[in-house]
C-alpha positions in Angstrom: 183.1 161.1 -53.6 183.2 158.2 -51.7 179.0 156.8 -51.2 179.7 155.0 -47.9 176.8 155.0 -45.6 177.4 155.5 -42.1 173.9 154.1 -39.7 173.5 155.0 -36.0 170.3 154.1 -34.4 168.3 154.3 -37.4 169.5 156.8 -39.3 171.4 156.8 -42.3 174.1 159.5 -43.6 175.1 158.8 -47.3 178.1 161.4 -48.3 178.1 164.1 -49.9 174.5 164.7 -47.9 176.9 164.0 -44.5 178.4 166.7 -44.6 175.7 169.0 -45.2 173.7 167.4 -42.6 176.5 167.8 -40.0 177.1 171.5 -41.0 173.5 172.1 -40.3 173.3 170.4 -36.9 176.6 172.0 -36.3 175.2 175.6 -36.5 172.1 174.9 -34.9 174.1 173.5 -31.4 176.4 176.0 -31.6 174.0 179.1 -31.0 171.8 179.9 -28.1 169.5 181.2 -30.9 167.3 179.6 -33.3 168.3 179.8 -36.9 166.2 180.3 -40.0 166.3 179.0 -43.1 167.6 181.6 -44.6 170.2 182.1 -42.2 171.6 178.9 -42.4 171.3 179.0 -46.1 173.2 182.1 -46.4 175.9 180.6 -45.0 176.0 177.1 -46.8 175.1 178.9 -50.0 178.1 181.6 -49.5 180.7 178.8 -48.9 179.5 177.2 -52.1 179.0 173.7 -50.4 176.3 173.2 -52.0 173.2 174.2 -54.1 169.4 175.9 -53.0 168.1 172.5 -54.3 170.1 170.2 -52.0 170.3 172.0 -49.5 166.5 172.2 -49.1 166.5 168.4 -49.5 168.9 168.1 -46.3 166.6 170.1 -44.1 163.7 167.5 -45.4 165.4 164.3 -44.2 166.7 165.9 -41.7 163.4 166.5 -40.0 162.4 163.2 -41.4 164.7 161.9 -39.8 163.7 163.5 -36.4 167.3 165.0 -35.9 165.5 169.0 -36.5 162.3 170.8 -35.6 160.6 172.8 -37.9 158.9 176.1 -37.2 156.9 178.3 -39.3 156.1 182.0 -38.1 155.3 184.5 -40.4 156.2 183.1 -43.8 159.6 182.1 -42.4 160.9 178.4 -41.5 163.4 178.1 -38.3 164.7 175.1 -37.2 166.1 173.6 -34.1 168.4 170.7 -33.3 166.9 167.3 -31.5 168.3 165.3 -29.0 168.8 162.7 -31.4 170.5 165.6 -33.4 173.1 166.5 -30.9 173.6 162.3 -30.5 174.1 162.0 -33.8 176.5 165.1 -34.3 178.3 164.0 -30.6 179.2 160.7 -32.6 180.2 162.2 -35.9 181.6 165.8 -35.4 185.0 164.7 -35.9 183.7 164.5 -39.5 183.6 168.1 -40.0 186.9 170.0 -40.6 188.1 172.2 -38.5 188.4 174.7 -40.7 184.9 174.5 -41.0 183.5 174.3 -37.6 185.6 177.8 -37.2 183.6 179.0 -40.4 180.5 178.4 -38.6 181.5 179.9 -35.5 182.7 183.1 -36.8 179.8 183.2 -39.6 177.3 183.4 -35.9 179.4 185.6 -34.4 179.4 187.9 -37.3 175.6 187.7 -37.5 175.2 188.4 -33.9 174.3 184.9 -32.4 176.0 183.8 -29.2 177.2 180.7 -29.2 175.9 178.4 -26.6 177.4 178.6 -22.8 178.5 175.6 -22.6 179.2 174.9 -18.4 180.9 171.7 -18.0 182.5 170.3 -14.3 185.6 167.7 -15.1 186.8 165.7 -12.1 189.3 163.5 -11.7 192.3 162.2 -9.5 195.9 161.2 -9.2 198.2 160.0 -7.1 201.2 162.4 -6.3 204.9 162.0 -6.0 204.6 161.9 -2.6 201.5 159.0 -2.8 198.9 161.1 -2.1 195.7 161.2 -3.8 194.7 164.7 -5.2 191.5 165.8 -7.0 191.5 167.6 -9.6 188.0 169.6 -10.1 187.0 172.2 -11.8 183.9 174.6 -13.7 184.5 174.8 -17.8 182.7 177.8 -19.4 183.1 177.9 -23.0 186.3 175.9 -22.7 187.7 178.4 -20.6 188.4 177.7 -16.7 185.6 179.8 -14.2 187.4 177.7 -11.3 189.9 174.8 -10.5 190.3 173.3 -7.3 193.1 170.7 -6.2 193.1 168.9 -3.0 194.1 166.0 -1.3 192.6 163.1 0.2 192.8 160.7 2.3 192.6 157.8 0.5 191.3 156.3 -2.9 187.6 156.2 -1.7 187.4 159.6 -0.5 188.9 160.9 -4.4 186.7 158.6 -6.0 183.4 159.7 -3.8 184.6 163.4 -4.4 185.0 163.5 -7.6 181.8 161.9 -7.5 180.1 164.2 -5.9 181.6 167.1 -7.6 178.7 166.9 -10.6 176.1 167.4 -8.7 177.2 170.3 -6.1 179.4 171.8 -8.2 177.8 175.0 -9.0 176.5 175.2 -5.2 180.1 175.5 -3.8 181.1 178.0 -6.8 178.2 180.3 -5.5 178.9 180.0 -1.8 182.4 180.8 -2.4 181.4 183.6 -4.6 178.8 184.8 -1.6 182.2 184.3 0.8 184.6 185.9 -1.1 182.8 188.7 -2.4 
């Protein structure tokens, strides 16, 4: 395998460590829960990515490297993913297959961890056939749509300054149409 080093703000990623250190930061920002040791070995271990040995070496640099958290409660080790995990992993997902970041998924799911909610609010605008300028908001649960709202506007300031705003008082429209409708 190819010994490139990738570096980002400090930290270096030799392969074949990468992508032992990306599975691990994958699981761990993937689940509202926090994983043990065990846990995540059982899965890295099952899929035969790698040995006990290494694999115990990756959690090491990793928290070296300040991208995890060690915990110890009761003879058992659980870990938790940094800021400067999820940076790193945000830059360097794309390096994980995606036939591997479905393993992962399915491998919580089966062991009864919920995956993160993950709430985001997209805005953006166009300009219609007709000229007009339309926003296009809308609230992103788990990659699935909770609401998306359309409208026009007067004018490329007013889409721009919407769309703006539309981060920030999102989630208080949702609930007042919610407390409206319902």
């Amino acid at each position: 395998m190819n010994q490139k080093t990738v570096y980002e703000r400090g930290f270096y990623m030799e392969t074949p460590f990468t992508i032992y250190k990306l599975i691990i930061l994958y699981m761990l920002d993937h689940t509202s829960d926090v994983l043990s040791n065990s846990q995540i070995s059982e899965f890295v271990l099952e899929k035969g990515y790698t040995n006990y040995f290494r694999l115990q070496e990756t959690f090491s640099e990793l928290v070296e490297s300040g991208l995890l958290t060690r915990n110890s409660k009761a003879n058992t080790t659980f870990y938790t993913i940094t800021e400067e995990g999820r940076h790193i992993l945000k830059y360097l997902e794309q390096d994980i297959s995606r036939e591997i970041r479905e393993e992962i998924i399915e491998f919580l799911a089966q062991t009864g961890h919920r995956e993160k909610d993950e709430l985001t609010a997209p805005a953006s605008y166009y300009i219609n056939p007709r000229g007009q300028y339309v926003v296009q908001c809308q609230i992103m649960e788990n990659q699935d749509s909770v609401l998306d709202l359309c409208m026009s506007m007067p004018g490329l300031e007013a889409a721009q300054a919407f769309c703006a705003g539309w981060q920030e008082k999102c989630f208080d429209i949702y609930e007042k149409i919610m407390e409206e409708l319902l």
